[in-house]
C-alpha positions in Angstrom: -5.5 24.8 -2.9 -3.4 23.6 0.4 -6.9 22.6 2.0 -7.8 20.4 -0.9 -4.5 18.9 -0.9 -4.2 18.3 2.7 -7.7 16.5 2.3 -6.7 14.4 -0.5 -3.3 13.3 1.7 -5.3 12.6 4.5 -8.0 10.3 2.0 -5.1 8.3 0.7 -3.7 7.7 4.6 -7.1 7.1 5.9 -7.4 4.1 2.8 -3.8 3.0 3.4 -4.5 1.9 7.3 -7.5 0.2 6.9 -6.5 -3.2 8.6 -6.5 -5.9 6.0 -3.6 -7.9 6.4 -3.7 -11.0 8.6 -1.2 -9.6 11.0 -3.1 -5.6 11.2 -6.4 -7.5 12.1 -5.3 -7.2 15.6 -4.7 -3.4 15.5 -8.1 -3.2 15.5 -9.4 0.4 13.7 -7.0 2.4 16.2 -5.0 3.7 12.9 -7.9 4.2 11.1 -9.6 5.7 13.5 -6.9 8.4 14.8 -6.5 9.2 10.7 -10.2 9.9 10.9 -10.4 12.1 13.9 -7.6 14.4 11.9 -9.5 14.3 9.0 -12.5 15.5 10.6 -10.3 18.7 12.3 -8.8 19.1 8.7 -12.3 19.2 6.7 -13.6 21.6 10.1 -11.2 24.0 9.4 -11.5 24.0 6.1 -15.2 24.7 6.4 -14.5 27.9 9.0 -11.7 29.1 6.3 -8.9 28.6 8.4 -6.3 26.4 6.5 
């Protein structure tokens, strides 16, 4: 239940950094990016029934 939460958090963040606004076009994906990466280590340890 926590895992699928966490997951579903982590969606939503991962969604709201994608750069769209004129100004966040020159973050390039670094938000979007690090939000994946965690993701990733979420959904991992998810999979090995840790969290």
């Amino acid at each position: 239940m926590l895992g699928t939460i966490l997951i579903v958090v982590l969606l939503l963040a991962l969604i709201g950094a994608w750069p769209r606004w004129p100004h966040s076009r020159n973050w390039g994906y670094y938000p979007t990016g690090g939000l994946g990466i965690v993701l990733v280590i979420v959904l991992v340890l998810l999979l090995l029934g840790l969290i």
